[in-house]
KEKE-3310 file (N, C-alpha, C; in steps of 0.2 Angstrom, whole numbers, plus 5000, padded with zeros to 4 digits):
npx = (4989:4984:4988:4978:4976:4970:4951:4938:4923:4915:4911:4904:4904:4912:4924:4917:4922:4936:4946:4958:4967:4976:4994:5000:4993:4993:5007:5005:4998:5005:5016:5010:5008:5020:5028:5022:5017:5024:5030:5031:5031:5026:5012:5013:4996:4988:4993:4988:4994:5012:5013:5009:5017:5030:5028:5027:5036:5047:5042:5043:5059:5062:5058:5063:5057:5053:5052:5045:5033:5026:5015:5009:4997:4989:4976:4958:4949:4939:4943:4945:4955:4969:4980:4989:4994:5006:5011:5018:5030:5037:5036:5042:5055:5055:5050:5050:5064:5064:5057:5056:5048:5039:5023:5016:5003:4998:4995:5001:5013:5015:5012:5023:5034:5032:5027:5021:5015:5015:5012:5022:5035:5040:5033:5043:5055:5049:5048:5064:5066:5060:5063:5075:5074:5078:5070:5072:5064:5053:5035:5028:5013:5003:4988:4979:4983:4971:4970:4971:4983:4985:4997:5010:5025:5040:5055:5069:5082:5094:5099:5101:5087:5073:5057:5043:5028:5015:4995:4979:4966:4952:4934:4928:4918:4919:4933:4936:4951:4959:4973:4978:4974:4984:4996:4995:4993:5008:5016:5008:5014:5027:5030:5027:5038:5043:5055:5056:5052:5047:5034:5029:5025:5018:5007:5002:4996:4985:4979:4973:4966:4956:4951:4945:4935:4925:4920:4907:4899:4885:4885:4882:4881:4893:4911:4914:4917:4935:4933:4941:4940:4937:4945:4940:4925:4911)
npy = (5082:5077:5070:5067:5054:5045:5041:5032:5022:5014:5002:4994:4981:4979:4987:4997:5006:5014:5031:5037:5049:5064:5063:5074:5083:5076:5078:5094:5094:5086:5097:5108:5105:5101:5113:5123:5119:5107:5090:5079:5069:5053:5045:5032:5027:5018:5019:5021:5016:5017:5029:5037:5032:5036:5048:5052:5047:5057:5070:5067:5065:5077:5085:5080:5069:5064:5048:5037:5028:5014:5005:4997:4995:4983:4977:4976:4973:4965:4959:4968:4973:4987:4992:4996:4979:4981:4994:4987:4984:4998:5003:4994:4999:5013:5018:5008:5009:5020:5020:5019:5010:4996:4990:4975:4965:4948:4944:4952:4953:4940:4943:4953:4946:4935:4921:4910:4910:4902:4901:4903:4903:4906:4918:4927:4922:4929:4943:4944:4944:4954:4965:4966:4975:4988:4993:5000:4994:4980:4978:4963:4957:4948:4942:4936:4923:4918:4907:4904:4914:4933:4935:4947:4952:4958:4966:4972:4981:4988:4989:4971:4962:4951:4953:4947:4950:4948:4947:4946:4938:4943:4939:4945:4953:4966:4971:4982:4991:4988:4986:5000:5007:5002:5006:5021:5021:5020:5030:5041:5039:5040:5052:5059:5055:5044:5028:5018:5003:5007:5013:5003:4996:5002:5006:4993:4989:5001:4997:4984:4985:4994:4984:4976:4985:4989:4978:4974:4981:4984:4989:4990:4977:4969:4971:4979:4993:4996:5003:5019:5028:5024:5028:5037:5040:5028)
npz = (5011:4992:4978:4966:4954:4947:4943:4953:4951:4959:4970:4986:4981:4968:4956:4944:4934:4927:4928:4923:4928:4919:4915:4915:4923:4936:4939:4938:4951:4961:4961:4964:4980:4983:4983:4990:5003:5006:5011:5025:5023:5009:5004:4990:4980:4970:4954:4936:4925:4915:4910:4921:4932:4927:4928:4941:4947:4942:4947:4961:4961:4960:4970:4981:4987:5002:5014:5008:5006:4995:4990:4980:4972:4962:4961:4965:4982:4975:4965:4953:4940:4943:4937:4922:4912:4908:4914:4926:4925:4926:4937:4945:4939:4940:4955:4966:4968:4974:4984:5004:5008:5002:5000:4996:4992:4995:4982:4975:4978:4972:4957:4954:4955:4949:4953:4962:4980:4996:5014:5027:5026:5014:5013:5019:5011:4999:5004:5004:4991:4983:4989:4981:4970:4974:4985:5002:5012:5012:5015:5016:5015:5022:5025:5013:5015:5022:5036:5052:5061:5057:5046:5044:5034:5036:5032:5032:5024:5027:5044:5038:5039:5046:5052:5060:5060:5069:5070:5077:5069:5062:5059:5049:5034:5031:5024:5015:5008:5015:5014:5008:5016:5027:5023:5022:5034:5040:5032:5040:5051:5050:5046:5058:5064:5069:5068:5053:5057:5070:5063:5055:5064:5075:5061:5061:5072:5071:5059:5062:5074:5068:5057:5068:5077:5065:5064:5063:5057:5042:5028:5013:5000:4998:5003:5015:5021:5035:5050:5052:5062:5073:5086:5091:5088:5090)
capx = (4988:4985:4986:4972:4979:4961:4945:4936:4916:4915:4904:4907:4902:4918:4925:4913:4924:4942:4948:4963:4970:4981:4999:5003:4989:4995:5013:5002:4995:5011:5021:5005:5008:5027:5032:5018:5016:5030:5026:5036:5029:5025:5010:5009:4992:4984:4995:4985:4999:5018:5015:5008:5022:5034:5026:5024:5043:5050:5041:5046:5063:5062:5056:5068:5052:5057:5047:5040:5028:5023:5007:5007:4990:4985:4970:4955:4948:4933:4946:4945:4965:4969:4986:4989:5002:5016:5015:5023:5039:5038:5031:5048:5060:5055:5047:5053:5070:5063:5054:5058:5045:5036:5019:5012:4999:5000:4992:5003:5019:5016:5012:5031:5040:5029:5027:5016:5018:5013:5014:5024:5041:5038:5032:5050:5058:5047:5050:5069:5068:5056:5069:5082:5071:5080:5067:5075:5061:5048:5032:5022:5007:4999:4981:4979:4983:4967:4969:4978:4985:4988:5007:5015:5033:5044:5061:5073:5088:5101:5102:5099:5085:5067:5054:5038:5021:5008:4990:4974:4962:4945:4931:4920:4919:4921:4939:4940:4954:4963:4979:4978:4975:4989:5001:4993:4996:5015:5019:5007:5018:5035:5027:5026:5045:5045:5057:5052:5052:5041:5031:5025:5022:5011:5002:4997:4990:4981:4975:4971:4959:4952:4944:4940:4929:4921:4918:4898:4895:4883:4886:4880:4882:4902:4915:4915:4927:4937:4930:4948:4940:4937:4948:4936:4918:4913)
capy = (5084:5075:5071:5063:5049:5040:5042:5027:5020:5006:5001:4986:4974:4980:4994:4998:5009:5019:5036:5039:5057:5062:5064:5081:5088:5074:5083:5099:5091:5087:5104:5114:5102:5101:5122:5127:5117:5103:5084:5075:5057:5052:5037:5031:5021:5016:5023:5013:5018:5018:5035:5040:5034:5039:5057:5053:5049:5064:5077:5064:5066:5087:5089:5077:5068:5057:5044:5035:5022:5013:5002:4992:4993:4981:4972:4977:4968:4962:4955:4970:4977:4992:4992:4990:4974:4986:4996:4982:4983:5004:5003:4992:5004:5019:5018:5004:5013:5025:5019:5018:5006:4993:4984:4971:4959:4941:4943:4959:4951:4933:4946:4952:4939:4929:4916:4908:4914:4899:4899:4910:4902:4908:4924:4928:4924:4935:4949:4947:4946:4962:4971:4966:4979:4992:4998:5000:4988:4977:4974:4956:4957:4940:4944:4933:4917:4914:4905:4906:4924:4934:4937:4950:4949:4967:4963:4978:4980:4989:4981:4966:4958:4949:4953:4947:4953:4943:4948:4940:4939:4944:4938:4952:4957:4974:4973:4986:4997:4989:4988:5006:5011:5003:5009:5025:5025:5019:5034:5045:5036:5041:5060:5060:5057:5036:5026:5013:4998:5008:5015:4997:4990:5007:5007:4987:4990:5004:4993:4977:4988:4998:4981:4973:4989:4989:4971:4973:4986:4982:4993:4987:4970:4968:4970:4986:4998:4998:5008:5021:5033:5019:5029:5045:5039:5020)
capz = (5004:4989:4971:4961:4949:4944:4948:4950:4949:4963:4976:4990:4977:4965:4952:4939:4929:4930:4923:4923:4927:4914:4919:4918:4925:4938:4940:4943:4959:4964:4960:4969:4984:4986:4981:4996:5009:5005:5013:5028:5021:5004:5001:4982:4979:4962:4949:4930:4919:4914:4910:4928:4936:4927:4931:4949:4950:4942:4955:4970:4963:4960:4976:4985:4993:5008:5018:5002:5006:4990:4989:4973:4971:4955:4961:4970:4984:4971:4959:4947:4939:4943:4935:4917:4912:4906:4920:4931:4923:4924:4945:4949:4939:4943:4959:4970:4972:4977:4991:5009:5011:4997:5004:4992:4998:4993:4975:4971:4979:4965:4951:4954:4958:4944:4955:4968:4987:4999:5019:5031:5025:5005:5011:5020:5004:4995:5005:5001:4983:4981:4990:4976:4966:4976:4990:5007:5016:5012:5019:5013:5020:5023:5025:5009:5018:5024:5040:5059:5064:5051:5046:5041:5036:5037:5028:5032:5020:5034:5043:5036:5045:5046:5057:5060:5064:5067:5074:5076:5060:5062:5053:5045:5027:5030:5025:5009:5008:5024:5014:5008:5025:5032:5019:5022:5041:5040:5030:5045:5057:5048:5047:5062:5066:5070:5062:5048:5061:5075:5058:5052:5070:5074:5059:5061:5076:5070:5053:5065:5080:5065:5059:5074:5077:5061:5061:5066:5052:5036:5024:5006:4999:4998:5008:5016:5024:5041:5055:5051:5067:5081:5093:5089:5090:5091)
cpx = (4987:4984:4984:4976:4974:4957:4941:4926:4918:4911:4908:4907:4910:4919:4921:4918:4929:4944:4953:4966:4974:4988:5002:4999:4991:5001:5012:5003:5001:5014:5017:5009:5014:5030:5029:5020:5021:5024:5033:5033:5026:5022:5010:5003:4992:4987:4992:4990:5007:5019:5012:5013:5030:5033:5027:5032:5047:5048:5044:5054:5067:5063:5061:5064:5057:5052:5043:5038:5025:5019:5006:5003:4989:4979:4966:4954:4942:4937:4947:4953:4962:4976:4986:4994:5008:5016:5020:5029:5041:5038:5040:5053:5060:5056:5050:5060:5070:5061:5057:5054:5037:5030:5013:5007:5001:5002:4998:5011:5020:5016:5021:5035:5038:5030:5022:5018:5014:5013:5019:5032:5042:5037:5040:5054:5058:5048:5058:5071:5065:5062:5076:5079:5071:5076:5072:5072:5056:5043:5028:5019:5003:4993:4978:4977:4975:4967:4972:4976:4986:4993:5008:5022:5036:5053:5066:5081:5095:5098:5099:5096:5077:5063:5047:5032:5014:5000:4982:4970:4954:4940:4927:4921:4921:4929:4944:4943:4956:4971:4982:4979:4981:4995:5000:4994:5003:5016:5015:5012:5026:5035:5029:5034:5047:5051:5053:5050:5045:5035:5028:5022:5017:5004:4998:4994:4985:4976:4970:4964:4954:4947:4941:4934:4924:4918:4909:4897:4893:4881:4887:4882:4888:4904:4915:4920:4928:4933:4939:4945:4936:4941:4945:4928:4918:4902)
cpy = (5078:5076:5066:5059:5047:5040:5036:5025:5013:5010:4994:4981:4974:4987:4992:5001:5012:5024:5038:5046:5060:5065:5069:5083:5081:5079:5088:5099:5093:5089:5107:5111:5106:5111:5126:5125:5110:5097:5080:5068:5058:5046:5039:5026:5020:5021:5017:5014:5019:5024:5038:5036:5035:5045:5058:5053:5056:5070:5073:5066:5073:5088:5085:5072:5062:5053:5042:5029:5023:5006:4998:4991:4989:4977:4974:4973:4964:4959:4960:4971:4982:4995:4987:4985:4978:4991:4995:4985:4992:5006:4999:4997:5011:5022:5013:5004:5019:5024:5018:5010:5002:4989:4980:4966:4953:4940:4950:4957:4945:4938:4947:4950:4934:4922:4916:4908:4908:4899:4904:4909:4905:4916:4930:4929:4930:4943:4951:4949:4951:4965:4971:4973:4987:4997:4997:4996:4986:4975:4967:4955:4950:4937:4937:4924:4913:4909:4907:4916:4925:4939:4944:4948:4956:4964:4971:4978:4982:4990:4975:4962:4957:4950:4950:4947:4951:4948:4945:4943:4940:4943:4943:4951:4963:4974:4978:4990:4994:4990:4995:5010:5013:5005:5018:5027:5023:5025:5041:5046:5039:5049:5062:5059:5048:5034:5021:5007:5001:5011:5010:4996:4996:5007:4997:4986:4994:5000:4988:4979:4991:4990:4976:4981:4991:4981:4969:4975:4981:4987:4991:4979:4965:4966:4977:4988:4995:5004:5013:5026:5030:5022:5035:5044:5032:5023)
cpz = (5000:4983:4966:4957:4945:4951:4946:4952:4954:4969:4982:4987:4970:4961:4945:4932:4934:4922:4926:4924:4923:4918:4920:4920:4937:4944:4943:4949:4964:4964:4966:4977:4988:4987:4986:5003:5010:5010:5017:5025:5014:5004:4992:4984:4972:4957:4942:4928:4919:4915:4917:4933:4936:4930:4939:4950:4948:4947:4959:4969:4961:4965:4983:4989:4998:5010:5013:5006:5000:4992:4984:4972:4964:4957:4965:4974:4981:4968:4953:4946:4941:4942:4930:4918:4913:4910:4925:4931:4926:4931:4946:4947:4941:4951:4966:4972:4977:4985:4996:5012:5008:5003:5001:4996:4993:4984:4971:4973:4974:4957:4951:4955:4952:4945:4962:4975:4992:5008:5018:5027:5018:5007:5013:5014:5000:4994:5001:4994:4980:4983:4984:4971:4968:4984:4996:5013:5010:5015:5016:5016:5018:5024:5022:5011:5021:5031:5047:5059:5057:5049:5040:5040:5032:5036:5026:5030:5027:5040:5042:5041:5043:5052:5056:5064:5063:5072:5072:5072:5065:5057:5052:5037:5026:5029:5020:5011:5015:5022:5012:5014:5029:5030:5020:5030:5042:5039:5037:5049:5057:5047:5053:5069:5070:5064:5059:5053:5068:5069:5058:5059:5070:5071:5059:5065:5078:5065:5058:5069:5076:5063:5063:5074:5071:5057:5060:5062:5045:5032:5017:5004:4997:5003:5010:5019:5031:5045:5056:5059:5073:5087:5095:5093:5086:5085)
residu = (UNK:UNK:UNK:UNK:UNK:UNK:UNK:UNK:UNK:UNK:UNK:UNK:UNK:UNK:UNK:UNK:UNK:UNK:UNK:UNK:UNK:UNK:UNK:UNK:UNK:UNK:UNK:UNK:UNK:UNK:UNK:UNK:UNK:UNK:UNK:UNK:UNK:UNK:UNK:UNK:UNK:UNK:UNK:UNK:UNK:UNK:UNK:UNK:UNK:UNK:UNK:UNK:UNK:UNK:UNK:UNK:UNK:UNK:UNK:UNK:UNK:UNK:UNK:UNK:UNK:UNK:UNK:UNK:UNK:UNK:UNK:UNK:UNK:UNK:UNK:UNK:UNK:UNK:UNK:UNK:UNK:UNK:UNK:UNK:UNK:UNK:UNK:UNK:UNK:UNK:UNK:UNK:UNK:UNK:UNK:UNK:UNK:UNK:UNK:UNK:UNK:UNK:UNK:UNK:UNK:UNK:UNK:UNK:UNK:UNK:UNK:UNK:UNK:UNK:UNK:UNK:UNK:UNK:UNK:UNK:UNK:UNK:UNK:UNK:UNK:UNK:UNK:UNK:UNK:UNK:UNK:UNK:UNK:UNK:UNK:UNK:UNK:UNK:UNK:UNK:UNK:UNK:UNK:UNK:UNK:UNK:UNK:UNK:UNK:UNK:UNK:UNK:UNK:UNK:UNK:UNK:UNK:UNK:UNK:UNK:UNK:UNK:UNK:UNK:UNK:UNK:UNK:UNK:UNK:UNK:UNK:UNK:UNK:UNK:UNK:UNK:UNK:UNK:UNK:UNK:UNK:UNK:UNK:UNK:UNK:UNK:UNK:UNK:UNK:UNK:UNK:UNK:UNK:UNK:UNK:UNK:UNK:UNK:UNK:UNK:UNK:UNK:UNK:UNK:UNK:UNK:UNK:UNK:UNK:UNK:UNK:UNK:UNK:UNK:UNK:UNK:UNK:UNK:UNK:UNK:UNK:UNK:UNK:UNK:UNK:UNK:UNK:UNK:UNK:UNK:UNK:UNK:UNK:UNK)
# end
């Protein structure tokens, strides 16, 4: 199930435009959801506004949601925002307690940290220091890095511990929406009664095969999507 936050105008080439959903009609969404059919997993993606996530936390914390996987969506993969400034501050206090499991990529871990993310060693750090912001893991997805394999680093408060997961990079462009996905198949993964640790590893070697098999696709003049139904039809 879900519920709308912003609707956006983009293409492979970038976001044209965003509208914002307003917050209570937001809230709605997620009353209708939770009071019917309730939700073993909770993803957040692109919340623009202070006021859409406050909104977002007050139902998650009505409804007692569990399994939060949050997404810090601020940047597209064109470069465009997608998160005002002053929402920053409003996404770590509300939000990032809430979570069971944060997963910024390079560019959305330096925004929070308001500092620069270098190599595997820096990106470990990073993870620890997100986690001061109350989530219960961190994923820093390493994608960003540009070269070698490409690291992950999954940083699990209790027990206190570092893991990392690496997998071979693929060159395509089609890589829109990988980190949406795989924040989107964690929270599948934890529905589906995994803990957080077999959660991440699952959903990275669901992200990873999704774009190797949509690596030959030419779909407009960007970066296009993953192949998400590679296990379905090729």
């Amino acid at each position: 199930m879900t519920a709308i936050t912003a609707l956006t105008a983009q293409n492979t080439m970038g976001v044209h435009g965003i509208h914002a959903v307003p917050p209570e009609f937001v809230e709605e969404q997620i009353e209708a959801v939770f009071s019917d059919m309730g939700a073993d997993a909770v993803k957040i993606g692109m919340l623009f506004s202070p006021e859409l996530i406050e909104a977002v936390a007050r139902q998650l914390r009505k409804h007692a949601a569990r399994n939060i996987v949050l997404d810090p969506v601020m940047v597209a993969q064109s470069g465009d925002k997608l998160l005002q400034d002053e929402a920053i501050e409003a996404l770590t206090a509300y939000l990032f307690p809430m979570a069971d499991v944060v997963t910024p990529n390079l560019p959305e871990a330096a925004v929070l940290l308001n500092r620069d993310i270098h190599g595997e060693d820096q990106i470990e750090s990073a993870a620890w220091d997100l986690a001061g912001f109350g989530s219960r893991s961190v994923l820093v997805k390493g994608g960003h890095l540009g070269s070698g394999e490409s690291i992950d680093v999954l940083y699990l408060t209790e027990p206190q511990r570092v893991l990392t997961l690496a997998g071979q990079r693929v060159a395509t462009s089609n890589n829109h929406g990988t980190g949406c996905t795989l924040s989107s198949a964690i929270a599948s993964f934890l529905a589906r009664g995994m803990d957080l640790e077999e959660a991440v590893r699952s959903a990275k070697t669901f992200i990873s095969e999704a774009i190797a098999a949509g690596a030959g696709y030419r779909l407009g003049n960007g970066a296009g999507p993953v192949h998400h139904f590679y296990s379905f039809w090729l």
